[in-house]
N, C-alpha and C positions, 0 to 999 in steps of 0.2 A: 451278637458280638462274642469274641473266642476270648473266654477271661485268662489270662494269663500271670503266673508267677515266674520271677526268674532270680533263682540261689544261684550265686557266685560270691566269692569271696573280696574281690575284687572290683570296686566301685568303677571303675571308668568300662571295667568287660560290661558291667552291670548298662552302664548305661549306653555302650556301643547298641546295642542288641536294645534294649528301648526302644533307641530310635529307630532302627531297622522297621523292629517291630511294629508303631504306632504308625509308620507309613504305610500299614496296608488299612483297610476303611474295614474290617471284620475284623480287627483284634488289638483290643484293649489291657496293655500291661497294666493291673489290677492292685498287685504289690512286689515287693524286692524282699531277697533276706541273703545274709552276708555267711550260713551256715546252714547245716542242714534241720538242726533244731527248729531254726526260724521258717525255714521252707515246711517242716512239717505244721507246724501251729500258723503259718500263714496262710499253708492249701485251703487249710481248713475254717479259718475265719474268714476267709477271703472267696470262698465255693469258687476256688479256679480248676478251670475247665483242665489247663496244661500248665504243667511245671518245669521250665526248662533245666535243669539240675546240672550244678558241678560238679567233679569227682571227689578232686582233695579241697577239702574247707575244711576250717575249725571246728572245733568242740563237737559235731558230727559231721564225719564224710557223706557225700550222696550215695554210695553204696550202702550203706548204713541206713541212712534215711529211708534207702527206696523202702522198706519194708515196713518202717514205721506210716510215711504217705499211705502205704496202701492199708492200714485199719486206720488212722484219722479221717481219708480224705477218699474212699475207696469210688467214689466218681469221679477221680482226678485223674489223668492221665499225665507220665512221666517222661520224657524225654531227656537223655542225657546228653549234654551237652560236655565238651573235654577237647582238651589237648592231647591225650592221651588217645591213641588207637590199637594201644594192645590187645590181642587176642583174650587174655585173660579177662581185661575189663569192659569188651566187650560181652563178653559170653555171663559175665556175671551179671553183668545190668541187664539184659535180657532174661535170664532165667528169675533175676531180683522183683521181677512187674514191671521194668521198661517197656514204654512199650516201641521206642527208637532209640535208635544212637546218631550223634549228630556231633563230628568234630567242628572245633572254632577255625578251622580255614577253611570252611564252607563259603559259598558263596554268598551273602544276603536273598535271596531271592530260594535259596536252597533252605536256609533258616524257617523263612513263611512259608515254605510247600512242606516243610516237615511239622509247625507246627496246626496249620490247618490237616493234615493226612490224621496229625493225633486227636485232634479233635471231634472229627468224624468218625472214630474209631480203629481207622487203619494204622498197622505198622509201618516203621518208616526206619530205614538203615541207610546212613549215607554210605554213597557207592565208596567212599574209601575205607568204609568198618565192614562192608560186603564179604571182599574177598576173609579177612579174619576168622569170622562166624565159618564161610563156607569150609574153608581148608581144614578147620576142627571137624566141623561134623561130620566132613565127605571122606575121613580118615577111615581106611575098614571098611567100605564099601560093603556089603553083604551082599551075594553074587541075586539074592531075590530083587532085591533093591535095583540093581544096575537092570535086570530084565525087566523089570517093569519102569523103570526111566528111561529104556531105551523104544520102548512101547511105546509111551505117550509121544516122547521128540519126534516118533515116526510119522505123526499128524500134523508134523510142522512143515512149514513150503523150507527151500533152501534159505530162502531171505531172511525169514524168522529162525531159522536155523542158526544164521549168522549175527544175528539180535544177540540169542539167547547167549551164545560163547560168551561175546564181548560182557553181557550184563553179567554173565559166570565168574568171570575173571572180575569182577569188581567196576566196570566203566561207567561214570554216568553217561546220560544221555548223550549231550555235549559231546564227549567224547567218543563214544561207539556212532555216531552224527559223522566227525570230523575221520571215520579208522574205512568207513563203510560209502564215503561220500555222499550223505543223502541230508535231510534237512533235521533239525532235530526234533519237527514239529513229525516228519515221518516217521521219525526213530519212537517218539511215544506212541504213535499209533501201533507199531508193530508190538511195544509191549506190551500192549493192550491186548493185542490176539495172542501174542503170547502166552500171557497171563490167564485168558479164559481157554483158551484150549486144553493147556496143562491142569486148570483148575487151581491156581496158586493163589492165592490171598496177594502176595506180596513179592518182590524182586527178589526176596534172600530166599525162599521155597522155591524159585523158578530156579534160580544159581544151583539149587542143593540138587534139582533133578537132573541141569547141564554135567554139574562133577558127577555125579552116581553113574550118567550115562559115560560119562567119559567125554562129551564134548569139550573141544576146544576151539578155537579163533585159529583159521589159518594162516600156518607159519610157527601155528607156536609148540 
């Protein structure tokens, strides 16, 4: 079972995301905390696996937090969870030991694929905090950088070509499914090869190689 904490400030957020949560059969919300204080001393008496974290709460924010979680609870992984999808606070919860960002109009089903991806140790960026992270870091290009992202996309068929845009640009699945007319069950597959061809860990390193190369989704 995937032990789970979830900090929000906000009892009824608190318990939407509960129930979400306990309807999958591998993961058990373990404890709640209304602040980051309490998120940190509960990872830690609680050995939760995943922390679903808010941004702004009381007495400490989850930015704040993140760095505390990681010397209490340093086998806990962090996910942030927010209303907020600023670039700034995206980029800071990632460099902070997040190790996702996950806004609250996600879908339920996007909630459990990010916190099962954290548990298993992979990164998880919802496609709508994607594009943010990418547009910061693909700023300045360095002309090494683009030839050699333009190297690898060169090992991609045209199909996956067209994957990889769409997931550049920020699309979930779903939607690069619905831009590309194919199934969505094909669309994960394709980022699948994607993924191992480039050699990327995660959909926001694959995004970072599409800007560096310059790739875009036709038409745009």
């Amino acid at each position: 079972m995937i032990r789970v904490l979830i900090a929000d400030d906000e009892p009824l957020i608190r318990a939407g995301i509960k129930v979400i949560l306990t309807s999958a059969d591998d993961i058990d919300v373990v404890a709640e905390a209304a602040n980051g204080r309490e998120a940190v001393e509960g990872a830690r008496a609680h050995r939760a696996d995943v922390v679903l974290l808010d941004i702004q709460m009381p007495v400490m924010d989850g930015l704040t937090a993140l760095p505390e979680l990681g010397r209490a609870a340093p086998g806990t992984r962090v996910l942030i969870l927010t209303t907020f999808g600023e670039q700034e606070n995206v980029l800071r919860a990632l460099s902070g030991g997040s190790v996702g960002f996950l806004l609250k109009d996600s879908a339920p089903a996007e909630l459990i694929r990010a916190v099962r991806a954290a548990a298993a140790g992979d990164a998880y960026l919802s496609p709508g905090a994607t594009r943010h992270v990418v547009d910061s870091l693909a700023s300045g290009t360095p002309a090494h950088r683009t030839e050699e992202a333009r190297r690898l996309l060169a090992t991609l068929s045209a199909r996956e070509r067209d994957v990889l845009a769409l997931l550049g640009e920020g699309l979930s699945n779903a939607d690069t499914a619905h831009r590309l007319h194919m199934s969505e069950g094909t669309v994960k597959t394709y980022v699948s090869r994607v993924l191992a061809k480039l050699n990327c860990d995660n959909r926001v390193q694959a995004a970072l190689l599409a800007r560096d190369a310059g790739l875009r989704p036709e038409g745009a």
